[in-house]
N, C-alpha and C positions, 0 to 999 in steps of 0.2 A: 442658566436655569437648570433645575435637576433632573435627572430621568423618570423621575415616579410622578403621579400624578395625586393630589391629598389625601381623595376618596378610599374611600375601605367598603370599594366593592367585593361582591361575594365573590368566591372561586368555581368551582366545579359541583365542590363537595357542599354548596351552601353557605360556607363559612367566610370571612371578613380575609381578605387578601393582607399580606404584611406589607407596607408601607416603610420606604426611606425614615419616616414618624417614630414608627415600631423599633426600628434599630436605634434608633437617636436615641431613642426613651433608653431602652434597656442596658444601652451602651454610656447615657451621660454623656453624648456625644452631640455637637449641633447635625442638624439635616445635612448643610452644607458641607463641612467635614466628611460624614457619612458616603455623602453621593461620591466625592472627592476619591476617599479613600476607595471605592468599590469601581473605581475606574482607575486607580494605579499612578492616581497624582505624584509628582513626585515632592511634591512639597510636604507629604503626609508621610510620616514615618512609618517604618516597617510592622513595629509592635502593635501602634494603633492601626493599618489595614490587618492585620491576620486577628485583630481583636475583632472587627468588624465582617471581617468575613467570617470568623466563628460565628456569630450572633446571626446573619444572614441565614447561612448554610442550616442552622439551629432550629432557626421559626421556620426557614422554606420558603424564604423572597425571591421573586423574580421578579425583574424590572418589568415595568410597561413597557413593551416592545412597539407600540402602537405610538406610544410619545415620544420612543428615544428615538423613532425612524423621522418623525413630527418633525422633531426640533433640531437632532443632527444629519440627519439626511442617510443617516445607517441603522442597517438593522442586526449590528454584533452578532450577526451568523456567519459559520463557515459550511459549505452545501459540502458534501464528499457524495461524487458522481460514482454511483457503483452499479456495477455488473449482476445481474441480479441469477446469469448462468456461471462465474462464477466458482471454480469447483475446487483450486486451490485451497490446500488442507490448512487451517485456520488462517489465511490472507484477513478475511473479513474481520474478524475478531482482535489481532493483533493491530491492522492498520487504525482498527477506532483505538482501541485502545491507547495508543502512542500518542493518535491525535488527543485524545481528552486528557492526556498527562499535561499536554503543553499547554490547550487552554484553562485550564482548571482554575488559574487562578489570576483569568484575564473577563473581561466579558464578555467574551464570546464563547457562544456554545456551537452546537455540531449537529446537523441532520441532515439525514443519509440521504439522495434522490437516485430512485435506483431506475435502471432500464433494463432491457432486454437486447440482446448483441443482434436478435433477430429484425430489430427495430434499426431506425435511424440515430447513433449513439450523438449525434449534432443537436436533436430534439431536448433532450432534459436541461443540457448547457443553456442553449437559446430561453427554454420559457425563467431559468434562474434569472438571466441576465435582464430580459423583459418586463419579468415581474417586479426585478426589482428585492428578490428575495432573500438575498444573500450578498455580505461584502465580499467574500472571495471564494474560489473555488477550487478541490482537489480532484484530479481525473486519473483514472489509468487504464492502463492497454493502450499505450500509445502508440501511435504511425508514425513514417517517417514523414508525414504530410498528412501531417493531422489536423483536420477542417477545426474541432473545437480549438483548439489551441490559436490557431490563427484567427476565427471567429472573435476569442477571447482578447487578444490580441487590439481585435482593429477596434473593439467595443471600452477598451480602458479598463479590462475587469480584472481586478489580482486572481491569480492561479497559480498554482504548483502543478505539475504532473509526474506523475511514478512511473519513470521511465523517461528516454530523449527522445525528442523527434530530428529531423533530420532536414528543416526548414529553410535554414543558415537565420533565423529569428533568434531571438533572444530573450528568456523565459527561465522562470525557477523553474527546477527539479531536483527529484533525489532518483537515481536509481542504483540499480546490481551491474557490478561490473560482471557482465555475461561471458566476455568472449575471453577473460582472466577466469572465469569457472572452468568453461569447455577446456581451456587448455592444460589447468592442472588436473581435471579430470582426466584425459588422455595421456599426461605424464604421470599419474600415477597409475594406470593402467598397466600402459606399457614397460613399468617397472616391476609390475605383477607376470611380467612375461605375455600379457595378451596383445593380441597385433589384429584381430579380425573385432575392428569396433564399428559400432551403430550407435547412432545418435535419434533420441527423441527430444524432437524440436519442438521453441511453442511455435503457434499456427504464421506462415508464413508473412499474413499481414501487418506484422507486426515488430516494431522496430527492434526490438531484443531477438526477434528469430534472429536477425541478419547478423547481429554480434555473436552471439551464438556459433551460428553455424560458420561462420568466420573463423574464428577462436579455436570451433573444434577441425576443422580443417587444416587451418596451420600447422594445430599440433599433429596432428594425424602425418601429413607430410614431414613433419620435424624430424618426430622418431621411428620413422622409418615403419609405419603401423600401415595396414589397409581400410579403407571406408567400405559397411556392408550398408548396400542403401535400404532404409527404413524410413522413406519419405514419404509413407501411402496412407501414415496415422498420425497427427503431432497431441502437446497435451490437452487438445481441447476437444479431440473423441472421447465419445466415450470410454469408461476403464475396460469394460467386455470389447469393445472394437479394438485399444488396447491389447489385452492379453489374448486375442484370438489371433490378431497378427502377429504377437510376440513368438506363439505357440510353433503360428504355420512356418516363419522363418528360424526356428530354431531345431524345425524337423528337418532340414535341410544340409546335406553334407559342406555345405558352404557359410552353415551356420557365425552367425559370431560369438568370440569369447569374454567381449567384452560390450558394456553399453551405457550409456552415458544419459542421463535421464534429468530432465528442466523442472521438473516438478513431483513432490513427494506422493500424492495421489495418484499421477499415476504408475510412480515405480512400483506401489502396489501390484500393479495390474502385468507390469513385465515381471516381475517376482510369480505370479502366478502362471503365464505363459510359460515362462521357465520350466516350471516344472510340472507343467501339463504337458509339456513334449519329453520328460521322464528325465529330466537333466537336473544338476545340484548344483546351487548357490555357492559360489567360494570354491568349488573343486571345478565344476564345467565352464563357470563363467563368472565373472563379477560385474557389478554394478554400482559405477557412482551418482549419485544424487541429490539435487538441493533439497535444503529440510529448511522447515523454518521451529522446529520442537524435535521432541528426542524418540518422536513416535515408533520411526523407521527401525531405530536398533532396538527398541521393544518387541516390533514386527519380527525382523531377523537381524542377529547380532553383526553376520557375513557382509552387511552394504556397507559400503563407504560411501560418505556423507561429506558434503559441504552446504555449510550453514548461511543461509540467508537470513536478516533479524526485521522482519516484518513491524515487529513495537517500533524498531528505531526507524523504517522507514518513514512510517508514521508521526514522529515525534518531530522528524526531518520536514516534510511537507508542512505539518503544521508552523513552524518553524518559517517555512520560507512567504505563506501564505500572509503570516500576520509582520512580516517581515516587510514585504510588497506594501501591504497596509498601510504599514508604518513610516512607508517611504525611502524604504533601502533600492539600491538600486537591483533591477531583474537578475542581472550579468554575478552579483554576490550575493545569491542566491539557490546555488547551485552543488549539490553532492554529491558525490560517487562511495560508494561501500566499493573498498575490492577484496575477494577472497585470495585468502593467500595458503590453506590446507586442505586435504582430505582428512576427516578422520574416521578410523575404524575402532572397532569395540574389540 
């Protein structure tokens, strides 16, 4: 049976909704075909679904979501569980974006269920899966024992998560290999001749802290550098909490010369502390930093930067989500990005 229903109820705007009918007509194409081709049959050649999805995209069909959940028991949504504090410099923008590369020309589309970190991050998971609202889900900020994941788990619900947890379960993901950042962060440091490094970590609860601070610890011991501890703010203070402690430990004869920073927002904010305690970028101290865009050497040419690609992580989950769907198995489902440079300007 097809997804659309005959009727040419009105829309929003007053007007007659486009029907499976409408593309038929205008395409010379039967109903049957139509529905066929906009679900990715593969009995249906390539030429005639991108003929069909032009014509679709054209008039501004969306299927009845109310019949296709009816009749196939889905409702071609993908939920993307997000943080609605959040402050990672374009995170948000680039993870849709990747995601809506890959669905674009499936049928499924993508909406956002956002929460609050101050809340119970298990709640927006639970009412998706309850309602019944979504066939699969992407989460991130993940735990090494993370309730939703294991929730999603024992409920049968496809997910991805940005980021590992640390369960010993078995689950798609994409994540940054962290603790391959920290270290070439540190070895390229200590090739700058700096040996007094600090690390800003993301917020302890959280499974990439421990890679991380792992990562940079090794190296730190490796090349023979010292740890200044700057454990009292990670990146999920705010940027003034930030560069107020960057400032007050950088007043300090014990200061560090170098520092290694998890997220591009806030090395803003150590860039300012820097040099509100009256010190220079590049000559007193250096700073490496994940970037996900080219902001940071806009900001100041002196950082050194390694590249996180937020679109692809995106493109990745979605990817592994409709994968799940699909019926791949969890276990090959799973990617790692590793960084392998710093670059400077």
């Amino acid at each position: 049976m097809d997804d659309d229903d005959s009727s040419t109820a009105p829309d929003i705007h007053g007007q007659e909704r486009p029907t499976l009918k409408t593309i038929a007509f205008m395409t010379g194409l039967g109903v049957t075909t139509v529905s066929r081709a906009l679900k990715d049959a593969p009995e249906i050649g390539e030429e005639t679904k991108k003929r069909v999805r032009l014509v679709a995209r054209q008039v501004g069909y969306r299927p009845n979501r109310a019949g296709v959940r009816l009749r196939t028991g889905k409702t071609n949504v993908i939920s993307l569980v997000l943080d609605t504090d959040q402050q990672i410099m374009s995170f948000v923008s680039d993870i849709i974006y990747g995601i809506s590369e890959v669905i674009a020309d499936t049928p499924y589309h993508l909406i956002v269920t956002p929460y609050s970190r101050s809340n119970d991050s298990l709640e927006p998971v639970r009412y998706v899966v309850e309602t019944g609202s979504a066939d699969g889900l992407i989460i991130s900020r993940t735990e090494p024992n993370d309730t939703r994941a294991r929730y999603l788990l024992e409920h049968g619900m496809p997910f991805a998560t940005h980021g590992r947890t640390d369960m010993g379960l078995v689950h798609p993901y994409h994540d940054f290999d962290n603790h391959a950042f920290a270290t070439i962060a540190v070895r390229r440091l200590a090739a700058n001749g700096r040996r007094r490094l600090a690390l800003l970590a993301p917020p302890p609860g959280l499974t990439y802290h421990r890679h991380t601070v792992n990562g940079f610890v090794d190296a730190v011991n490796e090349f023979g550098a010292t740890e200044v501890p700057f454990n009292t703010v990670s990146i999920d203070n705010t940027l003034e909490q930030i560069r107020n402690r960057t400032a007050q430990i950088m007043r300090r004869g014990d200061r560090p010369d170098g520092f290694v920073s998890s997220a591009a927002a806030a090395t803003l904010a150590i860039v300012a502390g820097i040099e509100d305690a009256g010190l220079t970028l590049g000559r007193d101290v250096d700073v490496v930093s994940k970037q996900s865009s080219d902001l940071l050497h806009l900001f100041r040419p002196q950082l050194l930067v390694v590249n996180e690609n937020f679109r692809m992580a995106g493109a990745e989950l979605a990817r592994s989500v409709l994968g799940w769907i699909g019926g791949a198995a969890p276990g090959s489902l799973q990617t790692l990005a590793v960084p392998t440079t710093v670059e400077a300007r």
